[in-house]
DSSP file (Angstrom, degrees, kcal/mol; ACC not computed):
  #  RESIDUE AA STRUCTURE BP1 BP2  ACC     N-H-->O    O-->H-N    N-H-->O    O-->H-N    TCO  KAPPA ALPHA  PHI   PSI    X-CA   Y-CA   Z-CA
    1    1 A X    >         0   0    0      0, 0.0     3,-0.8     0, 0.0     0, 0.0   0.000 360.0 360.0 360.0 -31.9   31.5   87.9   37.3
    2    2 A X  G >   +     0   0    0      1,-0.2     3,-1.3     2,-0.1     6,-0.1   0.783 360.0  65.9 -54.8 -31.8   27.9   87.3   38.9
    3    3 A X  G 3  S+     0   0    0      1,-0.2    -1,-0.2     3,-0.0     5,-0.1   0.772  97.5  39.5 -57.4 -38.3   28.2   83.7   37.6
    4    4 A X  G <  S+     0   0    0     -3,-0.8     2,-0.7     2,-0.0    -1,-0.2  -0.311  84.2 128.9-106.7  52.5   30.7   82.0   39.2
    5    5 A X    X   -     0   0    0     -3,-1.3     3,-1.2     1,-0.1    -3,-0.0  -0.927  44.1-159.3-105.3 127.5   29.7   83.7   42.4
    6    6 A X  T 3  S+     0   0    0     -2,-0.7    -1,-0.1     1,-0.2    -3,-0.0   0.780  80.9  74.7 -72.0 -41.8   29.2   80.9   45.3
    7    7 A X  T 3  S+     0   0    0      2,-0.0    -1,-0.2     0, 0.0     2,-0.2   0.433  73.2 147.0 -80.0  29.4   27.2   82.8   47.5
    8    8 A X    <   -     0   0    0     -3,-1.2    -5,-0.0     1,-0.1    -6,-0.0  -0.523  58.1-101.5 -90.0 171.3   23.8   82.5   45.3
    9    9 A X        -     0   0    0     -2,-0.2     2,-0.2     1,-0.1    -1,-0.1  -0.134  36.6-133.7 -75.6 139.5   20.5   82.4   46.3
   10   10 A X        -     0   0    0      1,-0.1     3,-0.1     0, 0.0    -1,-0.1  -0.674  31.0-104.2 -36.9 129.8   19.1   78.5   46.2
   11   11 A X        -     0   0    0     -2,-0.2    -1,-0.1     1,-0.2     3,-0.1  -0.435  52.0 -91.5 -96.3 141.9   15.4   78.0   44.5
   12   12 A X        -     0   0    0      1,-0.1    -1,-0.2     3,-0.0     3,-0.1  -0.220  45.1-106.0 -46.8 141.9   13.0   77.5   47.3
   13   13 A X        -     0   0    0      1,-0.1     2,-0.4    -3,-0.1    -1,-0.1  -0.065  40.3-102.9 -67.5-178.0   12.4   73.5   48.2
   14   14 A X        -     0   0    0     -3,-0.1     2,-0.1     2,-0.0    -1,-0.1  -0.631  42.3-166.8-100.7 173.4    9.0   72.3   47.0
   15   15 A X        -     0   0    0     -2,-0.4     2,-0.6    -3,-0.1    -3,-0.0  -0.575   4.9-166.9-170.7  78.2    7.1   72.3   50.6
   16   16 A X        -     0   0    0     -2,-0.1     2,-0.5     2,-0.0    -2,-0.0  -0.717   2.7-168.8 -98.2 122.3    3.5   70.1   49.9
   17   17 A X        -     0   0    0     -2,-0.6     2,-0.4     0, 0.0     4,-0.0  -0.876  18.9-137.7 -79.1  77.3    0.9   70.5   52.8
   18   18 A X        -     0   0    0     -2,-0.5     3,-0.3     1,-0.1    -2,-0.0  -0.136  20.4-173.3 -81.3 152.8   -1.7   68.2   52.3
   19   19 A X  S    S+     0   0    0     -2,-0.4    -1,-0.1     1,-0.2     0, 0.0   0.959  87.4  43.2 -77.4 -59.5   -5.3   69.8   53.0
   20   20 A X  S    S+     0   0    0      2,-0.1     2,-0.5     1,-0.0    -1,-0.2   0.401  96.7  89.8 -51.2 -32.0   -7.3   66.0   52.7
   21   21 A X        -     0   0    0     -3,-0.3     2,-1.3     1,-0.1    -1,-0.0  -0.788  49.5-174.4-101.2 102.2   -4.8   63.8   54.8
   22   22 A X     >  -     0   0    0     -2,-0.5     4,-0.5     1,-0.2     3,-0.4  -0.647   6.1-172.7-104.1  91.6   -5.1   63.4   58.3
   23   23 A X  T >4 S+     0   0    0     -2,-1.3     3,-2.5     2,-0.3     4,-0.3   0.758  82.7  39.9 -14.9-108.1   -1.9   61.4   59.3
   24   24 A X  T 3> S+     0   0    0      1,-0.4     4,-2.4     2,-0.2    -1,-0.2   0.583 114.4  49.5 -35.0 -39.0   -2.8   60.6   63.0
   25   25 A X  H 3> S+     0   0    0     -3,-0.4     4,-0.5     2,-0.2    -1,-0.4   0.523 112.8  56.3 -90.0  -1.0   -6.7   59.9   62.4
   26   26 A X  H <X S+     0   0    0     -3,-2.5     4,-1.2    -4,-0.5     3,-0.4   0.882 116.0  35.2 108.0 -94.7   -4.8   57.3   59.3
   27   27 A X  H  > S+     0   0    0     -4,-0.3     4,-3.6     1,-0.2     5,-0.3   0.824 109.4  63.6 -62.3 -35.2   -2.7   55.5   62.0
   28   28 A X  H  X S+     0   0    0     -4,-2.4     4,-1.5    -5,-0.2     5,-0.2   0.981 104.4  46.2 -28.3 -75.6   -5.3   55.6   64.6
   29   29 A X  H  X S+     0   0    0     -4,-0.5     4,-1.6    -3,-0.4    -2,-0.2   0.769 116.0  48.7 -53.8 -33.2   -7.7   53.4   62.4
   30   30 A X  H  X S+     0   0    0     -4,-1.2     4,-2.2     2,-0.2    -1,-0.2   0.838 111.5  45.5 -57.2 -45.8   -4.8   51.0   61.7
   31   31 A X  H  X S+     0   0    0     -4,-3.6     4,-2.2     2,-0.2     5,-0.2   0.835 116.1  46.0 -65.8 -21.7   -3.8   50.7   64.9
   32   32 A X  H  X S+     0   0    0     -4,-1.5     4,-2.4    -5,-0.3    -2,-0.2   0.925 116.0  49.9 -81.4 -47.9   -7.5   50.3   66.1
   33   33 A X  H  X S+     0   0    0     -4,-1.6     4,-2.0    -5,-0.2    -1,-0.2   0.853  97.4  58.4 -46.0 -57.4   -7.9   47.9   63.4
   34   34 A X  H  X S+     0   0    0     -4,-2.2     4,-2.9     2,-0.2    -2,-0.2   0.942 114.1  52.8 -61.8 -47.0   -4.7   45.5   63.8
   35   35 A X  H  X>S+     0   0    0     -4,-2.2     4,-3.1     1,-0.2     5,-0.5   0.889 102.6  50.9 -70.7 -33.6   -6.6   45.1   67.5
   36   36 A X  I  X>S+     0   0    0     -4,-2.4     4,-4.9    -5,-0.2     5,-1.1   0.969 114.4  41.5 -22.5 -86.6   -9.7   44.3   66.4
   37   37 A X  I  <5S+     0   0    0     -4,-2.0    -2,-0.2     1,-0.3     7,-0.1   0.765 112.3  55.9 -58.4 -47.1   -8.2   41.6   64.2
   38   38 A X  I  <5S+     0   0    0     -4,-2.9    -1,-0.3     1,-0.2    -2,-0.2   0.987 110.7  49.3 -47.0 -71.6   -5.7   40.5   67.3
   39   39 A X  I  <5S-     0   0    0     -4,-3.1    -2,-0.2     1,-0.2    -3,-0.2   0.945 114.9-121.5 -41.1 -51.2   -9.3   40.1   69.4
   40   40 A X  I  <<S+     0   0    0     -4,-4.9    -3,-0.2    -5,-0.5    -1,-0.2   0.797  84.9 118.1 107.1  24.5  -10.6   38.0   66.6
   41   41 A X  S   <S+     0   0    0     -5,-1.1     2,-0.3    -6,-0.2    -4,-0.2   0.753  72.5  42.1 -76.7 -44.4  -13.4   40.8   66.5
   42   42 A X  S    S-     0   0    0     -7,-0.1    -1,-0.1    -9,-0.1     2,-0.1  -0.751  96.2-109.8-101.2 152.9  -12.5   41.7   63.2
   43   43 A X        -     0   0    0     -2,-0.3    -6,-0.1     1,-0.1     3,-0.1  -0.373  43.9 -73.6-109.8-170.9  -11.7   39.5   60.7
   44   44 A X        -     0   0    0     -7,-0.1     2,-0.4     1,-0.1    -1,-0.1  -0.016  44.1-106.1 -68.6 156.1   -8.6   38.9   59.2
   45   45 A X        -     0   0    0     -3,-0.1     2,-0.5     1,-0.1    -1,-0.1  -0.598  41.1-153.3 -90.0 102.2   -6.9   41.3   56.8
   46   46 A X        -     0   0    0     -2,-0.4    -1,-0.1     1,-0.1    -3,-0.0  -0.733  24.3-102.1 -96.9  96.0   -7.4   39.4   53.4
   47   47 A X    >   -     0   0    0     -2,-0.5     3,-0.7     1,-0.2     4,-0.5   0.179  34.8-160.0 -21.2 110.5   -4.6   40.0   50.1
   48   48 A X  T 3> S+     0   0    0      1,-0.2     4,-3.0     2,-0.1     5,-0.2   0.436  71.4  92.3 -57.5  -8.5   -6.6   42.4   47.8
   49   49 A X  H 3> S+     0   0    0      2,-0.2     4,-1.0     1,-0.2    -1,-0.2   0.654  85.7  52.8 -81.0  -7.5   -4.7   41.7   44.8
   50   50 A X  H <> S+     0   0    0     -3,-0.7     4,-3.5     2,-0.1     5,-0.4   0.668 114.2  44.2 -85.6 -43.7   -7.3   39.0   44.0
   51   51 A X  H  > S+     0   0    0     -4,-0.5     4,-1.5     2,-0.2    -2,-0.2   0.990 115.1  42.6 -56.1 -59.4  -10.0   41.6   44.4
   52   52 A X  H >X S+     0   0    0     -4,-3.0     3,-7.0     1,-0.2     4,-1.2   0.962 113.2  55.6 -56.0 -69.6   -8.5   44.5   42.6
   53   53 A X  H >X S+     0   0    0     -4,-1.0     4,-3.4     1,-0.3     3,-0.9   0.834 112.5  42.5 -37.0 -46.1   -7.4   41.9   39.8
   54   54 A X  H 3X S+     0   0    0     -4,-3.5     4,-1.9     1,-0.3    -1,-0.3   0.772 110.6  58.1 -66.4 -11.4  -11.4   40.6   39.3
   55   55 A X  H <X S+     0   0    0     -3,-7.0     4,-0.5    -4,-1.5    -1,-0.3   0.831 109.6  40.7 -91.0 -25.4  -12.7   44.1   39.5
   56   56 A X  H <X S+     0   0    0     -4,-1.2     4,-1.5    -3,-0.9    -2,-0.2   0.837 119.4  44.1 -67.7 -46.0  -10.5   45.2   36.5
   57   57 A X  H  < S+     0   0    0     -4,-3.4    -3,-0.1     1,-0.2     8,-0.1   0.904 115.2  54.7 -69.7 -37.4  -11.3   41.7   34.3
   58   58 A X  H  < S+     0   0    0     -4,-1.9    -1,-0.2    -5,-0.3    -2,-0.2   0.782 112.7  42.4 -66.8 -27.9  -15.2   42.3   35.5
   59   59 A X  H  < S+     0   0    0     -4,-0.5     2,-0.5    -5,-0.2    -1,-0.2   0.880 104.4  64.5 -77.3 -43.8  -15.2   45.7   34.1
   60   60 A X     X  -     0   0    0     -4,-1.5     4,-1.5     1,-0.1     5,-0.4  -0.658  67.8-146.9 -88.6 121.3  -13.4   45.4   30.7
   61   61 A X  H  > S+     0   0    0     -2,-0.5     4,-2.1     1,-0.2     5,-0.3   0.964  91.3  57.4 -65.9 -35.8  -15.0   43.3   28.0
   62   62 A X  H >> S+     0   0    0      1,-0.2     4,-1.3     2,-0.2     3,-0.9   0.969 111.4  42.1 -57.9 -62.0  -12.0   42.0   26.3
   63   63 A X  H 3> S+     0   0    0      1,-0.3     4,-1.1     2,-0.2    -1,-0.2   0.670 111.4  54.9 -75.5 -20.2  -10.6   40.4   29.5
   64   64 A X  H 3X S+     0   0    0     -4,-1.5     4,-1.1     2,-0.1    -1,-0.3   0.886 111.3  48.8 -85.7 -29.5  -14.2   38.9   30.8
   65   65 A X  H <X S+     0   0    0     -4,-2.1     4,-0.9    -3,-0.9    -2,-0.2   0.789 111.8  46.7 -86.8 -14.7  -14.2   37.4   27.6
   66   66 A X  H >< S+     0   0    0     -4,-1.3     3,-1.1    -5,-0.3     6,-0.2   0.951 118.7  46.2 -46.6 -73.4  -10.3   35.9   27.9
   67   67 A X  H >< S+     0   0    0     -4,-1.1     3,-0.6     1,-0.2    -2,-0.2   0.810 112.4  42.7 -52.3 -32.9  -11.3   34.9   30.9
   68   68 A X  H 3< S+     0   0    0     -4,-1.1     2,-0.6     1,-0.2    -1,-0.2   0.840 125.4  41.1 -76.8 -32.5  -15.2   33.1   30.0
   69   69 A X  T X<  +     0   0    0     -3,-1.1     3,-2.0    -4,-0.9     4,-0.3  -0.488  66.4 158.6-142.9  65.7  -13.5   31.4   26.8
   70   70 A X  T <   +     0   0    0     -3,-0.6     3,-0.5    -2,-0.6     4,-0.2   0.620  68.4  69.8 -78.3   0.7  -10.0   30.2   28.0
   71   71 A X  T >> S+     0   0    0      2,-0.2     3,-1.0     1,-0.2     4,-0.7   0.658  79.5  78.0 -37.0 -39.0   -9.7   27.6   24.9
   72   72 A X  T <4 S+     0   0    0     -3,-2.0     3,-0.5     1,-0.2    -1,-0.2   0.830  93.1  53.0 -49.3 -43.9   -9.4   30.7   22.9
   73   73 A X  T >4 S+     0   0    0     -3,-0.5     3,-0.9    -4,-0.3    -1,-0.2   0.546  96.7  60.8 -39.5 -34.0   -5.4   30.6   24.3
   74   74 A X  T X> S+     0   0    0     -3,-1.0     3,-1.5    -4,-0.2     4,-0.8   0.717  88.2  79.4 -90.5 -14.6   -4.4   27.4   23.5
   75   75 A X  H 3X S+     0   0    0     -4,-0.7     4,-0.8    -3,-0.5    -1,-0.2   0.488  81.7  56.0  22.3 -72.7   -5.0   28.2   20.3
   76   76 A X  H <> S+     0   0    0     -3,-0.9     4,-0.6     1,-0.1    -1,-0.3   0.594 111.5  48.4 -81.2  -8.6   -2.1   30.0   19.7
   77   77 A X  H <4 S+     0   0    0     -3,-1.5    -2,-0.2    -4,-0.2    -1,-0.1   0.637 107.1  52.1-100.6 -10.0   -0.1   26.9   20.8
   78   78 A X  H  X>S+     0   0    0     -4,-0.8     4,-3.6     2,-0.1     5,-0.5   0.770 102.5  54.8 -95.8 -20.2   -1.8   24.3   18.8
   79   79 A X  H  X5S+     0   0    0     -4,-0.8     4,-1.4     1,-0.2     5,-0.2   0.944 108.4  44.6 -83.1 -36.9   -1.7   25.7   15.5
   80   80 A X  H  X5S+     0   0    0     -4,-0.6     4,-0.9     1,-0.2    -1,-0.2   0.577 117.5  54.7 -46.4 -15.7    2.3   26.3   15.2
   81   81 A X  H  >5S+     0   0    0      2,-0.2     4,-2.8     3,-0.1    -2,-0.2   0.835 108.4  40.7 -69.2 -45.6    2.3   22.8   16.8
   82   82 A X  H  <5S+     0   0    0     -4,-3.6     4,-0.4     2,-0.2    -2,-0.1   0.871 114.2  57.8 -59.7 -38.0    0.1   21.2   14.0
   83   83 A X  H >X<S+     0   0    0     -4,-1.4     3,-7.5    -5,-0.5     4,-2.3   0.950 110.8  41.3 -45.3 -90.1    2.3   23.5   11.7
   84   84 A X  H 3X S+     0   0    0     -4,-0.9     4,-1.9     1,-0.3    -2,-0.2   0.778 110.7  57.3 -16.8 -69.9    5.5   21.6   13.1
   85   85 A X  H 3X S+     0   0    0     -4,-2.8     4,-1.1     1,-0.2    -1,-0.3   0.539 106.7  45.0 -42.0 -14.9    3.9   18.2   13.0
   86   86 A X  H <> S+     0   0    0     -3,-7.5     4,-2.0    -4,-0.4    -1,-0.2   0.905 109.8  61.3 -90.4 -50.9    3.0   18.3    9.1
   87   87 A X  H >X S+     0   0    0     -4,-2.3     4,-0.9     1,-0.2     3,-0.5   0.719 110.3  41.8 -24.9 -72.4    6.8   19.7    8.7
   88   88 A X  H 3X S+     0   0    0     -4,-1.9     4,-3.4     1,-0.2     5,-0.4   0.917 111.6  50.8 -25.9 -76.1    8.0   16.4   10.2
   89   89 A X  H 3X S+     0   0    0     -4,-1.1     4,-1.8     2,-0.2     5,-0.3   0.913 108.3  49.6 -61.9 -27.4    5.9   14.3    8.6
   90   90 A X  H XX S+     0   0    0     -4,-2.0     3,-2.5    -3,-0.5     4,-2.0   0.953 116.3  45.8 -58.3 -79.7    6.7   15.7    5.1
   91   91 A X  H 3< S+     0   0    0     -4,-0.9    -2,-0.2     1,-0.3    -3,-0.2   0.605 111.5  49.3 -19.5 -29.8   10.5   15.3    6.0
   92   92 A X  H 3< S+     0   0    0     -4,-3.4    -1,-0.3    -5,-0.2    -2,-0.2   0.802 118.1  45.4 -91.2 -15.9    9.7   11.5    7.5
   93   93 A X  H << S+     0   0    0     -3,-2.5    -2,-0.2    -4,-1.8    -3,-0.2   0.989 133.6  16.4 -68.9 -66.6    7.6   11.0    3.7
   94   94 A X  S  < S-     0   0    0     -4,-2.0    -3,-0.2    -5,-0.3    -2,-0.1   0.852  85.8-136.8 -86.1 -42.5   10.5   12.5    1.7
   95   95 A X  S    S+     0   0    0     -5,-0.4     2,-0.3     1,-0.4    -4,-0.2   0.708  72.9 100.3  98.5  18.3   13.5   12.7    3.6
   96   96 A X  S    S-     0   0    0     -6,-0.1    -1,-0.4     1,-0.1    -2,-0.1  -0.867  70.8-131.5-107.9 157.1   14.3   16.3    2.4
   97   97 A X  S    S+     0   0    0     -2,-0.3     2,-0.6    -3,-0.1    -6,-0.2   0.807  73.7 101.5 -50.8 -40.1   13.6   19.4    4.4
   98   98 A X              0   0    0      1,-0.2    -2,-0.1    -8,-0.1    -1,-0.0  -0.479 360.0 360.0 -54.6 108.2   12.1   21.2    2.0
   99   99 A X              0   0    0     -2,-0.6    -1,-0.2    -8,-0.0    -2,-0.0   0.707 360.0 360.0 -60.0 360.0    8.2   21.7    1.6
């Protein structure tokens, strides 16, 4: 009968403090910041996403070497092209499809 009783207890919510994070001193510096940048003291707030990306490519060898030796890419596109091209021209020699 204890099972389909409606008045049981709930599990406690989860209830995270954080010890590290000071909220108010956070938006302070933002706010302090955006006026800065408004004065033209600081200067303007610049898209990271170039930064992050070059600090990941600078770090990893595979992708600094993508990046140093981008011929290595086309690659994959000329040689199923060269491929194609012979097809064709066997087909324009013989006039069958077949190799």
């Amino acid at each position: 009968m204890g099972l389909f009783n409606s008045k049981s207890q709930k599990p406690r919510s989860f209830n995270h403090q954080y010890i590290y994070v000071n909220k108010r001193k956070e938006k302070l510096d933002e706010m302090e910041e955006a006026a800065k940048r408004e004065m033209g003291i600081a200067p303007p707030k610049e898209n990271n996403r170039d930064y992050i990306h070059g600090a990941f490519v600078q770090v990893t060898k595979h992708l600094r070497k993508r990046k140093e030796n981008p011929s290595s890419r086309y690659r994959l596109l000329i040689v199923p092209a060269l491929l194609l091209l012979l097809y064709l021209l066997n087909f324009l020699m013989t006039g069958s499809w077949v190799f």
